[in-house]
C-alpha positions, 0 to 999 in steps of 0.5 A, spaced: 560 698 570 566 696 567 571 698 573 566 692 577 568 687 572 575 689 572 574 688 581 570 682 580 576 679 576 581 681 581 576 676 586 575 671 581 582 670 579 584 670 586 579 665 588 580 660 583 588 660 584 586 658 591 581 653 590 581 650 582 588 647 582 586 641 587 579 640 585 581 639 577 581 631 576 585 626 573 580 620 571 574 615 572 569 620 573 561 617 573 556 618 567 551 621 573 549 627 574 548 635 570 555 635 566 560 640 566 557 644 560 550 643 562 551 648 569 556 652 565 551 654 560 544 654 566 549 659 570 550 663 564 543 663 562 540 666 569 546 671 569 543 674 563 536 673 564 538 678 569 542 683 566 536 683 561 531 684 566 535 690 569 535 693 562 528 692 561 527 696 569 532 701 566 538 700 571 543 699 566 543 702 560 544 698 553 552 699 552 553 696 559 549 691 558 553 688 552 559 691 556 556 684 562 554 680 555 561 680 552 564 678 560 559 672 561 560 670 554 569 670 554 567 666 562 563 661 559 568 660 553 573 659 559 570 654 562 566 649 557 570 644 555 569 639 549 569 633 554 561 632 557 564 632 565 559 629 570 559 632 577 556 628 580 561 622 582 568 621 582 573 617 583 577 622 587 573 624 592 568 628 589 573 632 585 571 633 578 564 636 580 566 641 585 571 644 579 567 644 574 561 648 579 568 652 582 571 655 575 563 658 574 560 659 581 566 664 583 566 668 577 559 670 578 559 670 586 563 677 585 557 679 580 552 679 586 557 683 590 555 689 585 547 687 584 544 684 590 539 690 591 538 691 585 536 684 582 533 679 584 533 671 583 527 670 581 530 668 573 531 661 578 524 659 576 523 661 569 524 655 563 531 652 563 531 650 556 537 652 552 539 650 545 543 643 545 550 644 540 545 639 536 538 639 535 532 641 538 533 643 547 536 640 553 533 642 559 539 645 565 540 643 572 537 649 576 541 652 582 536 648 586 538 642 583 545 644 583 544 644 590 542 638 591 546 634 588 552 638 593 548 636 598 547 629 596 554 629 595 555 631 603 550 627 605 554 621 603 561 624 606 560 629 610 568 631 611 568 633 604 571 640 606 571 642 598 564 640 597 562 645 603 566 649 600 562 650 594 555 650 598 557 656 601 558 659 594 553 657 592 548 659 598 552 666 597 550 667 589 543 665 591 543 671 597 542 666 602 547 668 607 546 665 613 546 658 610 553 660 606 556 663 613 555 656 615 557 652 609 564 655 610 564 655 618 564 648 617 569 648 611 574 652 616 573 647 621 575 642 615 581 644 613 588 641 615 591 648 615 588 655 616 587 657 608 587 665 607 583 664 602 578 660 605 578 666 611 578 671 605 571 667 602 568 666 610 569 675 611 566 677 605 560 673 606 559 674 612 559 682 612 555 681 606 550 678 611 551 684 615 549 689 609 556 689 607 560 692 614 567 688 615 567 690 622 567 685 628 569 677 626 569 679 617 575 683 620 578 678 625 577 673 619 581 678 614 586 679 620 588 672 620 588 670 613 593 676 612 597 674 617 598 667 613 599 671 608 601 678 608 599 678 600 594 675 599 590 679 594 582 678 596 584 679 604 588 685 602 583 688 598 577 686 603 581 688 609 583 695 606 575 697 605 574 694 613 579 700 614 575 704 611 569 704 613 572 704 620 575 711 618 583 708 618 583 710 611 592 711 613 591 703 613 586 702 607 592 706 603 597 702 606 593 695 604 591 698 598 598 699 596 602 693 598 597 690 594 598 694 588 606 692 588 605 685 590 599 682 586 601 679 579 601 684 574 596 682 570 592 683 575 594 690 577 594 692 570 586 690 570 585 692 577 585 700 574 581 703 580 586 701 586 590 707 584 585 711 585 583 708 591 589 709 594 590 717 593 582 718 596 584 713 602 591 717 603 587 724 602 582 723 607 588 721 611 591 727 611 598 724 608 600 727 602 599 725 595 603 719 593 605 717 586 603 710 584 610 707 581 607 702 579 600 706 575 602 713 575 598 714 569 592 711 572 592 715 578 594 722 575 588 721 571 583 721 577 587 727 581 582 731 578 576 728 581 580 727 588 581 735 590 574 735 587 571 732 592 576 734 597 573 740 596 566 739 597 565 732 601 559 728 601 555 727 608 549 727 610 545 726 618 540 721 617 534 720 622 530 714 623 524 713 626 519 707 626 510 709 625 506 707 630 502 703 626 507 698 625 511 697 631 507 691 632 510 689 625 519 690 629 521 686 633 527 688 637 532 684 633 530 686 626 535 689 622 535 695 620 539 698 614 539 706 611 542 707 605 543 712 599 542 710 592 543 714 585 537 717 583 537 716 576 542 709 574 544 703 578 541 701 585 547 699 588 547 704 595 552 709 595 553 708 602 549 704 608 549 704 615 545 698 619 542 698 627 537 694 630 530 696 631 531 696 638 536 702 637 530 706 633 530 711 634 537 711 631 541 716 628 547 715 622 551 718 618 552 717 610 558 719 606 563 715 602 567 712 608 560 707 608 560 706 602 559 699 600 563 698 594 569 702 591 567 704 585 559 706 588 560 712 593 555 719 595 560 724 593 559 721 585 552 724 586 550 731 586 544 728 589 540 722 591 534 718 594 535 716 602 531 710 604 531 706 611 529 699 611 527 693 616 528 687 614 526 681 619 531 676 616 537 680 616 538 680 608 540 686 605 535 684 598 529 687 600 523 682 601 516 682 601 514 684 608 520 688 609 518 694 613 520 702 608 520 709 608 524 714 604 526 721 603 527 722 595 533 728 592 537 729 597 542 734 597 550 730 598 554 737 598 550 741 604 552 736 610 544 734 609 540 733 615 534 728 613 528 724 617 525 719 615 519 714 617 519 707 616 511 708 615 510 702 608 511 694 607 514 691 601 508 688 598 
């Protein structure tokens, strides 16, 4: 849980490095609209909220949960000022709302990265009161009405290219992928010059659109953004888990390190899995082991585990087949996602494969080069539960209506071989 955090600060201090300082403004804001404090504190709330409801469905344990707590909280210092800031209007084009919705949307986008299959957002209907710094409560804007006031604001001008900028994020805290794909194509299409940082943003959307897979136009896009900037910290990292689950684990290596030796320091110093990542990639690539110079420590540490799973690789063949009785229900275009999840622990898929329902019946394989996240993989697991999902919208939450079948303890080390039918609907 802790090495999320650390990934999510690398992502966050990236982003706002590239979108805070332009946005922050100087003078004449409005009286109108949520203030800055306001959306900061409903944020934090619904973060919470959530945290406290996987608690409660025991996927996180009580020591990561105030682990999550403490981070929210040191955010949320870091970003409410003593000014009362509206972001509704501004003199500078819209400026001082998209700042302040910035420098507390972004640290929590990186949050969904991690919990899009295992929380939902259902806490964005519960009660928005909050205790006021005086007495009694104040009601907080929602992530709808946040929304809204984004749209208004685009309504009016719809050349503000911050203002879809921050749509997009807002769309992709909320899973709504598709209409984030579109805020930042719009956005991409705004700026006066390509920002590497923008085409970073646009790529993790989208391959999180497409059960987090890089392949096709999120690699394109980070292909770009590194050729702008060979050093730009997000399209680094995104580019190296591209290659990665394309099995080019000699360029992931190669990403990975020019990030170790370029990224600021601090940065590296919090970004303690990268080492790591680096030493797996050039394993599976046959290359030697190579010493980090700049976190030897870090690495030595991890060897260990590395020639383990060297030694007994994770792999698992899965089969995949829809019923008849539900064939009526997929159509040729439904999105299909096969995934292994932890059996006891967090719901984050320790790898995930995706096709169409036109392709069933379809066969994959599983192991950590489809891996959705760095610190989540299948060799980490002795055993696991297999489960294979259509999803009609193409969100990789599952959603009511979303057609399932699973196959339960599932050996990783014994190159597994497994079938599974789609025979349930998610009520």
């Amino acid at each position: 849980m802790i090495v999320f955090w650390i990934v999510a600060g690398l992502l966050m201090i990236a982003a706002l490095s590239f979108v805070l300082p332009p946005l922050l403004p100087g003078r004449g804001e409005s009286a109108d609209g949520p203030t800055r404090s306001e959306i900061n504190r409903a944020l934090y709330r619904q973060r919470l909220i959530e945290l406290q409801r996987d608690v409660d469905n025991d996927l996180l344990t009580q020591e990561q949960f105030e682990r999550a707590r403490l981070d929210l909280e040191r955010e949320l210092l870091a970003e409410v000022t003593e000014d009362s800031v509206p972001l509704a209007r501004s003199s500078g084009g819209g400026a001082g709302w998209t700042a302040a919705l910035v420098g507390i949307a972004v640290p929590l986008l990186a949050v969904l990265f991690y919990f899009q299959f295992n929380t939902g957002f259902d806490a964005l209907n519960e009660s928005r009161t909050l205790a006021s710094e005086g007495t009694g409560t104040v009601e907080q804007p929602s992530i709808e009405e946040i929304t809204r006031v984004i749209e208004a604001r685009l309504d009016q001008n719809p050349e503000d290219r911050t203002g879809w900028v921050m749509l997009a994020r807002v769309h992709t805290l909320t899973g709504s992928y598709a209409a984030a794909n579109r805020a930042f194509a719009r956005a991409n299409e705004l700026a006066e010059i390509t920002e590497p940082d923008l085409l970073a943003a646009y790529a993790q959307t989208l391959a999180l659109s497409r059960g987090q897979q890089f392949a096709g136009r999120p690699a394109t896009l980070l292909e770009q953004a590194l050729k702008i900037q060979p050093d730009n910290p997000q399209a680094l990292w995104l580019a190296g888990w591209a290659d990665f689950q394309t099995r080019d684990f000699a360029r992931a290596a190669e990403r990975w390190q020019t990030l170790l030796e370029t990224a600021p320091r601090d940065l590296v110093d919090r970004f303690v899995e990268l080492p790591r990542r680096i030493a797996e990639a050039r394993r599976l690539a046959g290359l030697p082991a190579n010493t980090v110079d700049n976190a030897a420590g870090s690495a030595g540490q991890t060897a260990g585990d590395t020639e383990t799973a060297a030694a007994s690789p994770a792999s698992i063949s899965v089969s995949v087949n829809l019923a008849t009785a539900l064939s009526e229900r997929a159509a040729p275009g439904d999105t299909v996602f096969v995934y292994a999840q932890a059996i006891d622990g967090p719901r984050m898929p320790l790898a995930l494969a995706r096709g169409a329902a036109a392709d069933l019946p379809l066969e994959v394989t599983l192991d950590d080069s489809t891996a959705m996240a760095p610190m989540f993989k299948l060799s980490a697991e002795d055993e696991v539960n297999v489960l294979a999902r259509i999803s009609k919208s193409g969100d990789a939450m599952p959603q009511s209506g979303d057609l399932l079948g699973e196959h339960t303890q599932v050996r990783t080390r014994e190159n597994a071989k497994v079938s599974i039918t789609i025979d349930e609907v998610i009520p």
